[in-house]
N, C-alpha and C positions, 0 to 999 in steps of 0.2 A: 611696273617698268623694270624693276631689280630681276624678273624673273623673262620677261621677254628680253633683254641680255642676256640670262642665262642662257636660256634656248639659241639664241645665236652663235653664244658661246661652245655651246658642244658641238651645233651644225659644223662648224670650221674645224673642230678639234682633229686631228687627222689621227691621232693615237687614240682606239675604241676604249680602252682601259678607260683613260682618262678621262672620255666622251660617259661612261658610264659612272665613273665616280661624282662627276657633278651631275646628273639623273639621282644617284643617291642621296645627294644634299640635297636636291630640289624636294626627293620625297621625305626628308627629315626635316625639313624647313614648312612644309606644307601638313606637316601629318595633322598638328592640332587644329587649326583651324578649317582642314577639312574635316574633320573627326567631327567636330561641333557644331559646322554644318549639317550634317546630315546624319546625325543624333535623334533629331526629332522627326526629318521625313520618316525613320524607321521605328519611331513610338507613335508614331500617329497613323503611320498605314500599313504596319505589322504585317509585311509581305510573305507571302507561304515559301517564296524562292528569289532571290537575289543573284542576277547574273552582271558577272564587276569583272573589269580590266583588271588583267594580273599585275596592274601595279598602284591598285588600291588599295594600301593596305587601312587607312579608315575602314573602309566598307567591308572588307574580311573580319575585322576585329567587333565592329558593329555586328555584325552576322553571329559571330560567335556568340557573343555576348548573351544574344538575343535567343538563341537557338535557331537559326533561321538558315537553312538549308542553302547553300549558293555555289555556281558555277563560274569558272575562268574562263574567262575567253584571251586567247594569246595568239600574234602573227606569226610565229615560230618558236619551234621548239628551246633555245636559247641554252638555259642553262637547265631547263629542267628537267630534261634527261640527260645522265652521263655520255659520253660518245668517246667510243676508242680513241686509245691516243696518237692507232696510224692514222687519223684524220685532221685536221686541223680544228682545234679546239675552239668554243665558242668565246670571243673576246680575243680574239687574235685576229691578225692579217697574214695568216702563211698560206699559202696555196698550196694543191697538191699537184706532184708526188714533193712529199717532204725533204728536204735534206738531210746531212748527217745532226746538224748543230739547229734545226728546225724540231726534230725529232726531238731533243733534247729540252730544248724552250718548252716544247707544246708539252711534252711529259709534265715539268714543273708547273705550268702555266694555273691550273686550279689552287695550287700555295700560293703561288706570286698575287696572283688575284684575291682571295681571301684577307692575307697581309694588305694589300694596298687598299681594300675595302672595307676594311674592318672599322675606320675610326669613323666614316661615314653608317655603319648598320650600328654600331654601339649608340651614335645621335639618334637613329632612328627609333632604337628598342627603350632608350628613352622618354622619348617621344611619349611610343607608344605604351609604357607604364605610367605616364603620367596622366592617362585617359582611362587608368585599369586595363589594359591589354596585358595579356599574362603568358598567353601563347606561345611557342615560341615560332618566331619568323620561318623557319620551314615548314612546322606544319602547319601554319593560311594553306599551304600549297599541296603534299603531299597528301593529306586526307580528303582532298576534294576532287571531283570531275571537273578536268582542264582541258577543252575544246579549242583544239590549234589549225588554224586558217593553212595549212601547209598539208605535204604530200611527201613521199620518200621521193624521188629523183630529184625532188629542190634539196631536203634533208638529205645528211650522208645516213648511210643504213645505222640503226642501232635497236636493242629490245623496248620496245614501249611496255610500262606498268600499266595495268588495267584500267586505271583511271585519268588516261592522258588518250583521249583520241582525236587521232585528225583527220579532218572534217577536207582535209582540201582546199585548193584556192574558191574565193567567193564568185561566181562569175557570173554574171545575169543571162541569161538566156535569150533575150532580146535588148541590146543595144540599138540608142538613137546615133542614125548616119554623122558621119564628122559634115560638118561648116563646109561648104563648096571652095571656100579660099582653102581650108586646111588640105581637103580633098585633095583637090587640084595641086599645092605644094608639095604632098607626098607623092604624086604621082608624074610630078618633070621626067622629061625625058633626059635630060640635057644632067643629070643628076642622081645617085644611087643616094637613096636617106634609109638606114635602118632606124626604127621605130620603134622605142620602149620606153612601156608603161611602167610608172614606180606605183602603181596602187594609189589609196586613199590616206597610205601612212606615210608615205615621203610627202616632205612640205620643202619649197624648194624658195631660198630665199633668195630674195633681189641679186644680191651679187654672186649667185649660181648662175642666173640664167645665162 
């Protein structure tokens, strides 16, 4: 229950900073008892390759542990490629073109973040040493192939390192036709409706809709 609060709590949070600082408790609060879940699926079916959500860090640290070779799967590139600071930085809400005092924020904005994050990854690295995890929290990331559900004209342009490729949006090739009521409502005459999809990762709670 403590935790479906949480998730409601960040849905609302209008400040992303903030929104992601309590994502970081969630994963410092959860790390052991996921860790110890799934401790033994991976001693008892000793997988040749392990493909985990880049924000499991259990399962990265199991891997390691383990020797067991694994991929990232991520919706976007986020923080783990650096991005010029003429663009607006990941964890911000500036738009482009920047302003003069925009410019300035987004420059700092990788310190300010750090700082305000930090008392949240310090819970977690303990966490994660109280399971033996020794690693340190960038390299889960940085040593491994990370497969990001994204394209450049959704990303702003920046160098990818060899071990970050994206793969593009997921899009099935054959979709089942919409509900004749849905049909029919998007196509009133009497009425312009633009129509967008948030994907399988927006989860839209009651008092959005």
């Amino acid at each position: 229950h403590r935790y479906d609060t949480l998730w409601e709590t960040v849905s609302r949070e209008p400040h992303l900073l903030k929104g992601e600082r309590l994502m970081w408790t969630l994963a410092a609060d959860m790390y052991v008892p996921m860790y110890r879940t799934l401790a033994p699926v991976v001693r008892d079916y000793q997988p040749d390759l392990i493909v985990l959500d880049s924000g499991a860090f259990p399962a990265m640290d199991l891997a390691e542990q383990n020797n067991i070779p694994y991929v990232i799967l991520s919706q976007f590139l986020g923080p783990h490629v650096p991005i010029p600071a003429k663009y607006p930085r990941y964890g911000t809400s500036f738009t482009s073109p920047l302003s003069l005092g925009d410019r300035a924020m987004n420059f700092l904005h990788p310190l300010h973040a750090l700082w305000y994050l930090a008392p949240c990854i310090t819970r977690l690295n303990r966490a994660r040493a109280f399971c033996s995890a020794h690693t340190h929290w960038r390299d889960l990331y940085y040593k491994h192939l990370i497969m990001v559900s994204t394209t450049f004209g959704i990303e702003h342009p920046r160098p990818l390192p060899p071990l970050i490729q994206m793969v593009g949006p997921l899009v099935f090739p054959q979709r089942d036709p919409l509900p004749d009521d849905l049909k029919n409502w998007l196509e009133r005459e009497d009425t312009k409706t633009v129509y967008i999809s948030c994907g399988t990762l927006a989860t839209l709670e009651p008092w959005q809709a």
